[in-house]
N, CA and C atoms as a LAMMPS dump frame, in Angstrom:
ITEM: TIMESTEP
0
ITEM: NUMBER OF ATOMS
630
ITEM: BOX BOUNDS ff ff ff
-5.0000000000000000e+02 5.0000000000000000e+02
-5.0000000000000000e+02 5.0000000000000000e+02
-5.0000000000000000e+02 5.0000000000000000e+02
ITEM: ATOMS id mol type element x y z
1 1 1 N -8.731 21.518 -7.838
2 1 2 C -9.126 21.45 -6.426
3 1 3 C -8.24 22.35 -5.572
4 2 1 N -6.551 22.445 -6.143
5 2 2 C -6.34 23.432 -5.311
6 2 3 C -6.203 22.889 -3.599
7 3 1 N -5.085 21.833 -2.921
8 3 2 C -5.191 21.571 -1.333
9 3 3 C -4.018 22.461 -0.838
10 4 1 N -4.292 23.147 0.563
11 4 2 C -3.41 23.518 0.919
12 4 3 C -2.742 22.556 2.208
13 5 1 N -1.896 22.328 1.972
14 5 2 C -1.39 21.467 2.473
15 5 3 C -0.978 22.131 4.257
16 6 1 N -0.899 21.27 5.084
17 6 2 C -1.159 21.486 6.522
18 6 3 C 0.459 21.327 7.528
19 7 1 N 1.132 21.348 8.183
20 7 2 C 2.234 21.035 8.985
21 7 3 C 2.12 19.475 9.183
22 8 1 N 1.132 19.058 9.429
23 8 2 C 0.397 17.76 10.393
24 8 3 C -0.105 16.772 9.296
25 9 1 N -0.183 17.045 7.726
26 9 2 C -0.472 16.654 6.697
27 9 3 C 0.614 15.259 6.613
28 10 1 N 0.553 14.065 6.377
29 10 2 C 1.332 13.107 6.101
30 10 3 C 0.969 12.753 4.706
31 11 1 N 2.365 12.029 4.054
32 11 2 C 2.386 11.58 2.939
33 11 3 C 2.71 9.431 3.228
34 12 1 N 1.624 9.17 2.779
35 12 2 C 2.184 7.58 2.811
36 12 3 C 2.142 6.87 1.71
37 13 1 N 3.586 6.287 1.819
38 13 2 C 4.144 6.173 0.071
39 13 3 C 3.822 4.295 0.424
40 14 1 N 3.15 3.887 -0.498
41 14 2 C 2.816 2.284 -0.381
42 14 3 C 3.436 1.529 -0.956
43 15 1 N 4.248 0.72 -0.159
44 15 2 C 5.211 -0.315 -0.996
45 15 3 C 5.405 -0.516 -2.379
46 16 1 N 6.792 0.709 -2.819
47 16 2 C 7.297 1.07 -3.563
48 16 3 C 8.193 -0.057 -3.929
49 17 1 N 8.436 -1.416 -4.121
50 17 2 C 9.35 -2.211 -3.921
51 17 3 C 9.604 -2.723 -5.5
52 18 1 N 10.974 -3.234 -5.503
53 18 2 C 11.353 -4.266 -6.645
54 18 3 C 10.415 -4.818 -7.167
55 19 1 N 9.604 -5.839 -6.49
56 19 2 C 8.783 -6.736 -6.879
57 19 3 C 7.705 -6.793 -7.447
58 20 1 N 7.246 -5.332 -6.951
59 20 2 C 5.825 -4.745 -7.843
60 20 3 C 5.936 -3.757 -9.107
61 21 1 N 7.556 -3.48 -9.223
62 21 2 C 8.105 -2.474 -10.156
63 21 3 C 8.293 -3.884 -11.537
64 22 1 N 8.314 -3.414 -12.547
65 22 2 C 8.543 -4.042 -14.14
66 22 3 C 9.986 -5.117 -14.122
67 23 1 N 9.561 -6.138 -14.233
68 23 2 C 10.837 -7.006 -13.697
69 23 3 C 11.15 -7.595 -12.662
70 24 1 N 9.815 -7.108 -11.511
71 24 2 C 9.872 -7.92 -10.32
72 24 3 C 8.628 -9.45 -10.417
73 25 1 N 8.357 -10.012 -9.42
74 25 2 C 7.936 -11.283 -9.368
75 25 3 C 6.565 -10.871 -9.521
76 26 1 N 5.867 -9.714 -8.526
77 26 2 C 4.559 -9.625 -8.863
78 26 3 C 4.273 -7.762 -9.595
79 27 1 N 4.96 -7.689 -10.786
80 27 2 C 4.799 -6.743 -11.176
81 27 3 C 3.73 -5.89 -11.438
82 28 1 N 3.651 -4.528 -11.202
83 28 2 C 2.127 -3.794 -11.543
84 28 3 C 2.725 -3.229 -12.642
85 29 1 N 1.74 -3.214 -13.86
86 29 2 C 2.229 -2.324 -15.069
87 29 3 C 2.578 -0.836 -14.894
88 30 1 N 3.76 -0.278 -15.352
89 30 2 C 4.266 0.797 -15.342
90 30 3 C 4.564 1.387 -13.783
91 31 1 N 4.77 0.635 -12.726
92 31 2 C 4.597 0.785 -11.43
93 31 3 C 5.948 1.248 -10.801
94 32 1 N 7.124 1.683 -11.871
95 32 2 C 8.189 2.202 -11.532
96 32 3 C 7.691 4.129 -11.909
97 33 1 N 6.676 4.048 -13.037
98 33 2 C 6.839 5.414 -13.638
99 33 3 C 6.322 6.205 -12.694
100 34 1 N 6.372 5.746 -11.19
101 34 2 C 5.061 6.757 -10.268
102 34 3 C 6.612 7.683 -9.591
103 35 1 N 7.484 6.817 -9.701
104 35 2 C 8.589 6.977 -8.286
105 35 3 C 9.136 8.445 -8.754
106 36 1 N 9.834 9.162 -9.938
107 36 2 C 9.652 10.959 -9.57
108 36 3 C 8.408 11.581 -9.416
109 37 1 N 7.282 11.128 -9.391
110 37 2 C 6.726 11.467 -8.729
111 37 3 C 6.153 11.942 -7.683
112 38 1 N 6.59 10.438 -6.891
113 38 2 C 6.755 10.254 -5.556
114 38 3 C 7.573 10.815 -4.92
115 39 1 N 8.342 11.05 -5.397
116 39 2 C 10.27 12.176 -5.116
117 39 3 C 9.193 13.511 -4.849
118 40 1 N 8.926 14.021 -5.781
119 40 2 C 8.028 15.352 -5.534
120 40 3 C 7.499 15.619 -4.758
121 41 1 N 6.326 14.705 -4.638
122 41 2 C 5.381 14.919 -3.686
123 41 3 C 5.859 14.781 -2.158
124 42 1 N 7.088 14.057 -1.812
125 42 2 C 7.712 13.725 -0.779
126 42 3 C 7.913 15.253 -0.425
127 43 1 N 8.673 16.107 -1.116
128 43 2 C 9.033 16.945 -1.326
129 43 3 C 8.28 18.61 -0.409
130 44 1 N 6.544 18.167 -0.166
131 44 2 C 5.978 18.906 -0.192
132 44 3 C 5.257 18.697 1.395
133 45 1 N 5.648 17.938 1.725
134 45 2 C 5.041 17.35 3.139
135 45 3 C 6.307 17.443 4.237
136 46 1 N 5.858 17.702 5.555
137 46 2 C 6.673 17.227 6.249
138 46 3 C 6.774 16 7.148
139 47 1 N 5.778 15.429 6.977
140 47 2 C 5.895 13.749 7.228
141 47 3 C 5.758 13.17 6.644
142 48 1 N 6.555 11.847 6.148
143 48 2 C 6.347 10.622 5.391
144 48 3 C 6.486 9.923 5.873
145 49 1 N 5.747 8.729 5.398
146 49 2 C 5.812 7.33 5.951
147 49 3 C 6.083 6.315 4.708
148 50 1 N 6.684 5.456 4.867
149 50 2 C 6.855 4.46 3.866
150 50 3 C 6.733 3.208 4.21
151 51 1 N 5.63 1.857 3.678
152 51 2 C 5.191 0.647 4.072
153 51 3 C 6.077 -0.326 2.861
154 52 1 N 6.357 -1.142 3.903
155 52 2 C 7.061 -2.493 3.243
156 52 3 C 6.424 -3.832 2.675
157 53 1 N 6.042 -4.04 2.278
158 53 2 C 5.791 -5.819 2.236
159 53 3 C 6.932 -6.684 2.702
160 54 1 N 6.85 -7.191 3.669
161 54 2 C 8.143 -8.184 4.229
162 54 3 C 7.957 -9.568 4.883
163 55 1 N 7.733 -10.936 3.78
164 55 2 C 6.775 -11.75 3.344
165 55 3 C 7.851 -12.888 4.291
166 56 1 N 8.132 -13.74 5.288
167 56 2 C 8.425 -14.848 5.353
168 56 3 C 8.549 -15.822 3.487
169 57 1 N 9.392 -16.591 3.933
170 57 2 C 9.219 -17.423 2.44
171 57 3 C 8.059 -19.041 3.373
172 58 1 N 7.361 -19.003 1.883
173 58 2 C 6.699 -19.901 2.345
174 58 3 C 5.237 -19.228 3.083
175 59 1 N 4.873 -17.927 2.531
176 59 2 C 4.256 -17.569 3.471
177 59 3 C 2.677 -17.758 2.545
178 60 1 N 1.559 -17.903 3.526
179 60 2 C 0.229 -18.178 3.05
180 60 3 C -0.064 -17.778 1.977
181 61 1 N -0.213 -16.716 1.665
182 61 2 C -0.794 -15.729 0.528
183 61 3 C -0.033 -16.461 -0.633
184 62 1 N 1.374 -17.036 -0.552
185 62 2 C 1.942 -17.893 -2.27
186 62 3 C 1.385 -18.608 -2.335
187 63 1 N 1.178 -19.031 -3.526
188 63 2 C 0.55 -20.248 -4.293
189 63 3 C 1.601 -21.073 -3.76
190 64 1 N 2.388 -21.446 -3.634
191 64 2 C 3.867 -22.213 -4.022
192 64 3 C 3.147 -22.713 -2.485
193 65 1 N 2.659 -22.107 -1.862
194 65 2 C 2.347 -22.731 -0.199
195 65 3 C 1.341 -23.845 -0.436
196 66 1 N 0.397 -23.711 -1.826
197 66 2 C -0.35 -24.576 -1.762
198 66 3 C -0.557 -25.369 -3.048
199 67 1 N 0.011 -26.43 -2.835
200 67 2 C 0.581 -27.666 -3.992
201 67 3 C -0.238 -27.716 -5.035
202 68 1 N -1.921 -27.8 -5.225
203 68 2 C -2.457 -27.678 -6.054
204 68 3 C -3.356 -26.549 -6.399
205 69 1 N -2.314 -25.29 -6.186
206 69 2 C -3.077 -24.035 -6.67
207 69 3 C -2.174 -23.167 -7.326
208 70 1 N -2.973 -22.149 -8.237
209 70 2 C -2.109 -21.478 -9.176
210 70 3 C -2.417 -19.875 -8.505
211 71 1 N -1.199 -18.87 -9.163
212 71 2 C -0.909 -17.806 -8.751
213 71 3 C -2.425 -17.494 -9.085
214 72 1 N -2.907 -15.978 -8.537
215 72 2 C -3.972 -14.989 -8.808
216 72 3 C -5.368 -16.416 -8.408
217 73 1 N -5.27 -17.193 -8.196
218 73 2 C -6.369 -18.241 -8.206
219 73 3 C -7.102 -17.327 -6.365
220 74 1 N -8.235 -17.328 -5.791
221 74 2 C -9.431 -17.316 -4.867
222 74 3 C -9.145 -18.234 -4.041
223 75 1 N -8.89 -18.247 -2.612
224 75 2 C -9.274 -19.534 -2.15
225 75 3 C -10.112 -18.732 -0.296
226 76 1 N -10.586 -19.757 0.334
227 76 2 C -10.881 -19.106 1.743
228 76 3 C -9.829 -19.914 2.6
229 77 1 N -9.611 -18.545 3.747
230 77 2 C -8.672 -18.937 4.717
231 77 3 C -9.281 -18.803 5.884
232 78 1 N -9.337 -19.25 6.954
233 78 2 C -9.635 -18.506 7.974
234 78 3 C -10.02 -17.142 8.843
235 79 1 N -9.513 -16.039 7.834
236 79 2 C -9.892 -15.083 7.814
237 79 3 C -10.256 -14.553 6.745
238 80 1 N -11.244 -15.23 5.665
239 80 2 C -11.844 -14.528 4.733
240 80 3 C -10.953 -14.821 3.471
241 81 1 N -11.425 -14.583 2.248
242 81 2 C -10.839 -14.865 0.838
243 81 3 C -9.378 -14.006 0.681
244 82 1 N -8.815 -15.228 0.493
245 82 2 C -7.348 -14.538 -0.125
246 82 3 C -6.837 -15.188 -1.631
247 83 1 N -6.407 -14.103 -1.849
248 83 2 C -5.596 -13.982 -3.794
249 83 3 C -4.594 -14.482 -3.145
250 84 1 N -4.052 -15.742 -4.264
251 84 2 C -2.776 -16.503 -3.601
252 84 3 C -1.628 -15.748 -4.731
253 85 1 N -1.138 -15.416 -4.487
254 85 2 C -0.151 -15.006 -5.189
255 85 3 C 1.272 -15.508 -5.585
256 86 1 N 2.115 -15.034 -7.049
257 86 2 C 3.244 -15.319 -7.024
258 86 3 C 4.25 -14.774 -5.783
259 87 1 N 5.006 -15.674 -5.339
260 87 2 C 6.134 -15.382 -4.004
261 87 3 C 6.951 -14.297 -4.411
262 88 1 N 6.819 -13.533 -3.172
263 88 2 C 7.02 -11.949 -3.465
264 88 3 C 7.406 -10.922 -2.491
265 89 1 N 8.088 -10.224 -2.641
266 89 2 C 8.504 -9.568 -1.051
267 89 3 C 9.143 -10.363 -0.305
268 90 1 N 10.423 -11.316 -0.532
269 90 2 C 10.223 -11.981 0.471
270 90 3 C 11.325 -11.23 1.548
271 91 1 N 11.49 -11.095 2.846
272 91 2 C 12.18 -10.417 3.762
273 91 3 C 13.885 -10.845 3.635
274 92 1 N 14.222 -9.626 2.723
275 92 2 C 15.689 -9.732 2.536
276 92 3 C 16.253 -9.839 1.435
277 93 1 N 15.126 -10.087 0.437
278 93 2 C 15.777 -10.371 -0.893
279 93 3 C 15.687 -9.233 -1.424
280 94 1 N 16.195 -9.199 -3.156
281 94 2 C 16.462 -7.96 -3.511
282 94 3 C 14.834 -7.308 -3.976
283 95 1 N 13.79 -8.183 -4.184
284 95 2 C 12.442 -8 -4.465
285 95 3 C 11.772 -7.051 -3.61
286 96 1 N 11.953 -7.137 -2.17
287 96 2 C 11.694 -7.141 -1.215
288 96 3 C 12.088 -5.246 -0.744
289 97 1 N 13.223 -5.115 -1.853
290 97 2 C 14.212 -4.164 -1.281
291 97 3 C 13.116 -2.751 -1.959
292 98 1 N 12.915 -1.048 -1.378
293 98 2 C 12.201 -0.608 -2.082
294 98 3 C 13.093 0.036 -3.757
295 99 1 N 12.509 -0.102 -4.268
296 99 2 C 13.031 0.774 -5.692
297 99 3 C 14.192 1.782 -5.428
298 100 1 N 15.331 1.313 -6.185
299 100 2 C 16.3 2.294 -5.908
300 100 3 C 16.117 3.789 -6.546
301 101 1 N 15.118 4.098 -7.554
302 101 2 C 15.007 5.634 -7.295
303 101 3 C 14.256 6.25 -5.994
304 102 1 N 13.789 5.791 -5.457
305 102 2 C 12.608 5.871 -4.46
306 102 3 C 13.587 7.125 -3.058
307 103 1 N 13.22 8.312 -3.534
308 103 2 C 13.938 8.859 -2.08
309 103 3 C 13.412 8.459 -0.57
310 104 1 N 14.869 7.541 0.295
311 104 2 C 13.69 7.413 1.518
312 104 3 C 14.474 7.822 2.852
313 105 1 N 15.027 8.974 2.004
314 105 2 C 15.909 9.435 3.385
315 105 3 C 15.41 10.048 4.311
316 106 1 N 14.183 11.078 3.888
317 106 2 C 12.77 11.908 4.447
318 106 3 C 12.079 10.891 5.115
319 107 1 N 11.752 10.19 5.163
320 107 2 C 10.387 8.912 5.705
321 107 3 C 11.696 9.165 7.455
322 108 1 N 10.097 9.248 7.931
323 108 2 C 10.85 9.444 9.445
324 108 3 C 9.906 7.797 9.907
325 109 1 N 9.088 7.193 9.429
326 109 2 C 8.548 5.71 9.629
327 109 3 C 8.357 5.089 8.665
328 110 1 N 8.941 3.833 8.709
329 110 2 C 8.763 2.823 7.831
330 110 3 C 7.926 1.481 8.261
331 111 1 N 6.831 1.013 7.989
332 111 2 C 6.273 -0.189 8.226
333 111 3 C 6.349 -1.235 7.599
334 112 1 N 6.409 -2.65 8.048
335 112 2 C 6.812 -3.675 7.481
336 112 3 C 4.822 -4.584 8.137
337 113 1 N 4.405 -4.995 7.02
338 113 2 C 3.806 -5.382 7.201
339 113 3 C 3.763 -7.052 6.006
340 114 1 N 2.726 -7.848 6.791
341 114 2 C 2.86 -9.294 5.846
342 114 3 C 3.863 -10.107 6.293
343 115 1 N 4.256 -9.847 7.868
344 115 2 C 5.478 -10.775 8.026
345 115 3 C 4.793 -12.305 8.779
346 116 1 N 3.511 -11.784 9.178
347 116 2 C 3.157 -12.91 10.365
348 116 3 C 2.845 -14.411 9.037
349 117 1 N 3.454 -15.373 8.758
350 117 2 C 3.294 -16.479 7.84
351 117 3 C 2.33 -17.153 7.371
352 118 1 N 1.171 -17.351 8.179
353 118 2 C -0.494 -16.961 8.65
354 118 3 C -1.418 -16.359 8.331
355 119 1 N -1.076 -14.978 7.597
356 119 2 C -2.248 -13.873 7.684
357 119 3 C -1.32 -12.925 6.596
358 120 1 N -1.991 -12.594 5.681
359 120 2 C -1.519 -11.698 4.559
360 120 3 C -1.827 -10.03 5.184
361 121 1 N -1.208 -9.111 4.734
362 121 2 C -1.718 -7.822 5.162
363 121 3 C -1.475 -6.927 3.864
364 122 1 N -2.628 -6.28 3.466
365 122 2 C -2.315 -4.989 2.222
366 122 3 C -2.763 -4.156 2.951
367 123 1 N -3.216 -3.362 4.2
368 123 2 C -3.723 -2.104 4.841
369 123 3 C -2.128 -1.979 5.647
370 124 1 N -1.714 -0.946 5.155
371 124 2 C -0.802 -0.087 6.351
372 124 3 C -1.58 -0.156 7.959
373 125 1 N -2.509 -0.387 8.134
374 125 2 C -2.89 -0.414 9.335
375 125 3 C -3.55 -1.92 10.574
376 126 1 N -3.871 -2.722 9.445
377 126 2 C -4.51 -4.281 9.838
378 126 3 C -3.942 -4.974 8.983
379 127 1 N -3.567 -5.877 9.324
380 127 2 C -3.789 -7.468 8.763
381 127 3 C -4.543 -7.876 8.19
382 128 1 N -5.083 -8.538 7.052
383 128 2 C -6.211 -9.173 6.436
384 128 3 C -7.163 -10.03 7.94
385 129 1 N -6.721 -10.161 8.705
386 129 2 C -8.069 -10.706 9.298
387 129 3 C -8.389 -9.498 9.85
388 130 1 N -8.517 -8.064 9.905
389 130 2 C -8.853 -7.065 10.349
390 130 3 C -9.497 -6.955 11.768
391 131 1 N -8.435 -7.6 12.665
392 131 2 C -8.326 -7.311 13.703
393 131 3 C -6.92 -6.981 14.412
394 132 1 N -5.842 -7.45 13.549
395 132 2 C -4.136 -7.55 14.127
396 132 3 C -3.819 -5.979 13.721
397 133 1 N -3.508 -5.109 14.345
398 133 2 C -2.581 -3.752 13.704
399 133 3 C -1.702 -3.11 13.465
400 134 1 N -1.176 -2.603 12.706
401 134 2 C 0.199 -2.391 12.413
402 134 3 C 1.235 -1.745 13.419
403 135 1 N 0.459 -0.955 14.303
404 135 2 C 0.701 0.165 15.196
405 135 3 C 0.884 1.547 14.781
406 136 1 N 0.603 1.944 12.695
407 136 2 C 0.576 2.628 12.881
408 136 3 C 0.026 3.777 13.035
409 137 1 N -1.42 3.228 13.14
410 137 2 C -3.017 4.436 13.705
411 137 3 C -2.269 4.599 15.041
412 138 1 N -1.422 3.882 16.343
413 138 2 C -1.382 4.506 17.492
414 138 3 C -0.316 5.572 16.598
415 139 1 N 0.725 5.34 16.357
416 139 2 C 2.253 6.171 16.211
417 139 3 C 1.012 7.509 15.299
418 140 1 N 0.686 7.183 14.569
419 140 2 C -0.04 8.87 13.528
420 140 3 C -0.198 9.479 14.982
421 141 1 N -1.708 8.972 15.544
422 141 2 C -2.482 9.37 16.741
423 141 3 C -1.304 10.021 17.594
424 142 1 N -0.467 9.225 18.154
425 142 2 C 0.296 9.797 19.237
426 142 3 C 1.272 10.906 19.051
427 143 1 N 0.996 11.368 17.601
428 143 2 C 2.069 12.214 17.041
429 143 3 C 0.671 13.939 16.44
430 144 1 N -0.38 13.397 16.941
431 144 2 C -1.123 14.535 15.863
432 144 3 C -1.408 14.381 14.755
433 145 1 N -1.521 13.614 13.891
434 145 2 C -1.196 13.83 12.41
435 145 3 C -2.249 13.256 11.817
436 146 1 N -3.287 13.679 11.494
437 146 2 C -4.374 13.173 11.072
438 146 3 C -4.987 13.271 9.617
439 147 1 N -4.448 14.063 8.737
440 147 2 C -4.811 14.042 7.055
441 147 3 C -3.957 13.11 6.416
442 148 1 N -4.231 11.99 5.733
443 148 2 C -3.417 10.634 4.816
444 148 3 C -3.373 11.184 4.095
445 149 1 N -2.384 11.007 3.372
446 149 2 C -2.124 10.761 1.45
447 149 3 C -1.604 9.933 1.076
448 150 1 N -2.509 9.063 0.163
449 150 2 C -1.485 7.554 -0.268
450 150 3 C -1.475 7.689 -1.362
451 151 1 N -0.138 7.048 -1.446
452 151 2 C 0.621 6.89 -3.189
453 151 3 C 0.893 5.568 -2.894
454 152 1 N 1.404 5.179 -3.896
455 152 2 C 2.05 3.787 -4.606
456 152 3 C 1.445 2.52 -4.96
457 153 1 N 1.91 1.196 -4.495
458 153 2 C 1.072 0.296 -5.326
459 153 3 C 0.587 -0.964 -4.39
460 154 1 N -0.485 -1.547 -4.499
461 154 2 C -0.803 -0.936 -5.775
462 154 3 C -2.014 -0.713 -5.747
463 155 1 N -2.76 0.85 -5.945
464 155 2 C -4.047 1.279 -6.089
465 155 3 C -5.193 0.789 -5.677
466 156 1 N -5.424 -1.142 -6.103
467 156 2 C -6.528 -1.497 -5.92
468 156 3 C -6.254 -2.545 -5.163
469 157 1 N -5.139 -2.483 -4.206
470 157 2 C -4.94 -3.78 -3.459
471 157 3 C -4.268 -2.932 -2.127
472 158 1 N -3.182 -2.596 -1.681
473 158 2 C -2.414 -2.372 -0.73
474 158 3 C -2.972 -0.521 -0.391
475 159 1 N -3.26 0.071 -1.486
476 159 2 C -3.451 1.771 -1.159
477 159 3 C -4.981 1.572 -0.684
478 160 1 N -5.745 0.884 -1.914
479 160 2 C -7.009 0.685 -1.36
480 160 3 C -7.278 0.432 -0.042
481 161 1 N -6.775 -0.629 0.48
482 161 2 C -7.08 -1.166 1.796
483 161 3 C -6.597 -0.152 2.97
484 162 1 N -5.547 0.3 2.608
485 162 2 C -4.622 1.932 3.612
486 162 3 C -5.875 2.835 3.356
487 163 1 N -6.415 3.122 2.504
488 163 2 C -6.91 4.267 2.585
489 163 3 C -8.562 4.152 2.922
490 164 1 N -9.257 2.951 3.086
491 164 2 C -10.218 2.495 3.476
492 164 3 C -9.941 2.786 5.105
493 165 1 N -9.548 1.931 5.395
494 165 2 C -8.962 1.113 6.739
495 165 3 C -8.505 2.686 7.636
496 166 1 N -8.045 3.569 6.812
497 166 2 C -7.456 4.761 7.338
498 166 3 C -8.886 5.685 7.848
499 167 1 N -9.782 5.523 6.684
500 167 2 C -11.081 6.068 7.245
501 167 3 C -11.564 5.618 8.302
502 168 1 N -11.574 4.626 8.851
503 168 2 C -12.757 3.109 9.431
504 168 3 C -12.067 3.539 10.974
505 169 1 N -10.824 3.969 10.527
506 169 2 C -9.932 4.641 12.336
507 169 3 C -9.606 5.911 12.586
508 170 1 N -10.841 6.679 12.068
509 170 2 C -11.146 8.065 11.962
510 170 3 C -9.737 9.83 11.792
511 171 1 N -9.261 8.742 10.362
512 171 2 C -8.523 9.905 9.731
513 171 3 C -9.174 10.612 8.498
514 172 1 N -8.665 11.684 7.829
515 172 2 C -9.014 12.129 6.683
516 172 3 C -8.149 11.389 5.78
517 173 1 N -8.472 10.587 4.907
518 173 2 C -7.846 9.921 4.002
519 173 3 C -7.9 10.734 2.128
520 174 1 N -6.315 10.763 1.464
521 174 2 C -7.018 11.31 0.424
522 174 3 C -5.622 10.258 -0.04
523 175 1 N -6.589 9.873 -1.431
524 175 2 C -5.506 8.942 -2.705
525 175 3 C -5.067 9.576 -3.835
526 176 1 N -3.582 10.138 -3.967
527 176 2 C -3.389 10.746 -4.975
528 176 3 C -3.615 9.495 -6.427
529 177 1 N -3.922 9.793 -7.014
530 177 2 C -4.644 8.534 -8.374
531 177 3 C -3.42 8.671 -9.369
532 178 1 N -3.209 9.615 -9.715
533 178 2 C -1.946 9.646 -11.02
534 178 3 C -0.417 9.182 -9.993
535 179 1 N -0.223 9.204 -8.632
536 179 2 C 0.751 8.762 -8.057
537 179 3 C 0.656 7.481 -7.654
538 180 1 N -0.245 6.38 -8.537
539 180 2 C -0.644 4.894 -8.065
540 180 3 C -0.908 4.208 -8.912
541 181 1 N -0.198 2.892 -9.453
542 181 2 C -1.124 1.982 -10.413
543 181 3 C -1.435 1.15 -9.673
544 182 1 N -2.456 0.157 -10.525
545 182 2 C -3.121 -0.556 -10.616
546 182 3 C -2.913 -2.057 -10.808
547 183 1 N -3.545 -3.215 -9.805
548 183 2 C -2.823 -4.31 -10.875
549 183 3 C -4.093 -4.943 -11.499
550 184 1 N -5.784 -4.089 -11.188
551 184 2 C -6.718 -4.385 -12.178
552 184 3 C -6.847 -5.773 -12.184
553 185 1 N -7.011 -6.783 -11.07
554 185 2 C -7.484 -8.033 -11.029
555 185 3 C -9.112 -8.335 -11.332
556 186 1 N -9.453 -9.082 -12.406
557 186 2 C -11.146 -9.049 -12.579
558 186 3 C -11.546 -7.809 -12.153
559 187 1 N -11.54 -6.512 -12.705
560 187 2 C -11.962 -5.049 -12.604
561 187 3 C -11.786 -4.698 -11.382
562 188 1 N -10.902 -5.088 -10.176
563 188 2 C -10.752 -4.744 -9.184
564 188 3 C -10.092 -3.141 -9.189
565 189 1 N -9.952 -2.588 -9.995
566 189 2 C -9.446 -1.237 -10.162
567 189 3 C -10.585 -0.077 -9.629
568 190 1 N -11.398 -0.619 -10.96
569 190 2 C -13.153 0.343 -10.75
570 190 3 C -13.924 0.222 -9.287
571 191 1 N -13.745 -1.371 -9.102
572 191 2 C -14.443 -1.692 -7.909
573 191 3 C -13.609 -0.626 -6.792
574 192 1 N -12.826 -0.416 -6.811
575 192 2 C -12.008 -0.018 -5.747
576 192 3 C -11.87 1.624 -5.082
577 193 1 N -12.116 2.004 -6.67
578 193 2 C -12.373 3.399 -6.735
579 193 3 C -14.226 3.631 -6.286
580 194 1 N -14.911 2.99 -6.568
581 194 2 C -16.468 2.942 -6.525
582 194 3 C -16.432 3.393 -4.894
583 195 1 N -15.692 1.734 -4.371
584 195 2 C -15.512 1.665 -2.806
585 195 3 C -15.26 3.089 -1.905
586 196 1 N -14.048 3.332 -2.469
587 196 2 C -13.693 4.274 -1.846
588 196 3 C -14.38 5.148 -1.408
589 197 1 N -14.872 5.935 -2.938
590 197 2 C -15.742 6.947 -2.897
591 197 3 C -16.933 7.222 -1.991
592 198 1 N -17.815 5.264 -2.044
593 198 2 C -18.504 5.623 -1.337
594 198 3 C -18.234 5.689 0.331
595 199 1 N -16.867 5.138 0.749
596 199 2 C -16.776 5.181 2.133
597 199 3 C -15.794 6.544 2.381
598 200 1 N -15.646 7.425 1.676
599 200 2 C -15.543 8.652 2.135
600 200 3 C -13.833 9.413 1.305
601 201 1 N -13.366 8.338 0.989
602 201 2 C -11.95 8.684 1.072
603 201 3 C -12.288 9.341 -0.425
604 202 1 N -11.008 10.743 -0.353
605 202 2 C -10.921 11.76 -1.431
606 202 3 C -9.957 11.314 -2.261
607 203 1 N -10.349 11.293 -3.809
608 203 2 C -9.47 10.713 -4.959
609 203 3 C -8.963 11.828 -5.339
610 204 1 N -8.041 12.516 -5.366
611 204 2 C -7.277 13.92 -5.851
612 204 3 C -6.292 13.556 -7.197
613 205 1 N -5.62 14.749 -7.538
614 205 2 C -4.391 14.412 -8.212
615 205 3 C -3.24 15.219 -7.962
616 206 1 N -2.182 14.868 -8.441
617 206 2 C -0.563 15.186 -7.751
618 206 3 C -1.117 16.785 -8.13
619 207 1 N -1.544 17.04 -9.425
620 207 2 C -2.099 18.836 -9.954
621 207 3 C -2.782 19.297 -8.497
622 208 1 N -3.071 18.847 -7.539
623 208 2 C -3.865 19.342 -6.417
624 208 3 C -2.6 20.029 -5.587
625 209 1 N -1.786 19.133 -5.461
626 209 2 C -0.893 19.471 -4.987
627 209 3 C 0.692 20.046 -4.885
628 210 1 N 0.559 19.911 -6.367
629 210 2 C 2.265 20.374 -6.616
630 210 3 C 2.148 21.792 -7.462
């Protein structure tokens, strides 16, 4: 494909953290092997952004919140179906902290999203009830910067929803795919990629760009 990359081009690296890396609480398989990667590609942009998960303990989305339910189990909340998950990210712990290869001296913004105790968030930009926002469609907007690139993890949960959500608030969204795993819940991987495609966002690879 061949992109030439733009001044105004941003790179957004998706919660790169302990917890989703091999050995953390909600691990994605091989979800450390993206991070020289991610070093690279940082490398090639002059804006980055980097998103946090930064979870209250006790917060909705754990199972542990709800006495007779198990991790990865479906349930409805008030704002629509949520995956209850193992407790994760929580704000301050070392889980929480991003991957110590992870260069994040470049990231001129960092977002912390998933803090409200209430309402889970995997979009860099909304909240799962997809109306609360991160602020950072105003900060891109108020800065110019309108082409996405998302990396990290994980693919079919937190990038997915960034790079959906990034379309829906009229950016160019593109997902580098070899810079992202997967955590492949009931084929949520395929589904995700299907999604994408059909709502506009460009699946590239790091070869596009490095």
């Amino acid at each position: 494909m061949g992109l030439a990359l733009k001044p105004t081009d941003t790179l957004i690296v998706i919660d790169l953290q302990n917890d989703f890396c091999p050995g953390g609480a909600l691990a994605v398989n091989d979800g450390d092997t993206i991070v020289p990667l991610v070093n690279r590609l940082q490398q090639q942009f002059r804006h980055v952004v980097l998103t946090q998960d930064w979870h209250p303990a006790g917060h909705i989305s754990f199972a542990s919140a709800h006495p007779d339910k198990q991790p990865f189990e479906l349930i409805q909340l008030g704002y629509g179906p949520q995956v209850l998950w193992p407790d994760h990210c929580v704000q301050a712990s070392t889980g929480a902290a991003f991957h110590p290869g992870l260069e994040t001296t470049r990231a001129e913004l960092m977002v912390r999203k998933g803090y409200n105790p209430q309402v889970d968030s995997y979009s860099a930009f909304l909240d799962n009830d997809h109306a609360t926002p991160t602020g950072l469609a105003g900060a891109l907007r108020e800065r110019g910067l309108g082409r996405l690139f998302f990396c990290g993890l994980a693919y079919d949960y937190c990038v997915f929803y960034s790079a959906v959500d990034a379309v829906a608030q009229g950016f160019e969204a593109y997902v580098i795919e070899d810079a992202c795993r997967a955590i492949d819940l009931h084929g949520s991987k395929a589904a995700a990629k299907q999604t994408m495609v059909e709502l506009g966002v460009h699946l590239i690879s790091s070869d596009d760009l490095l």
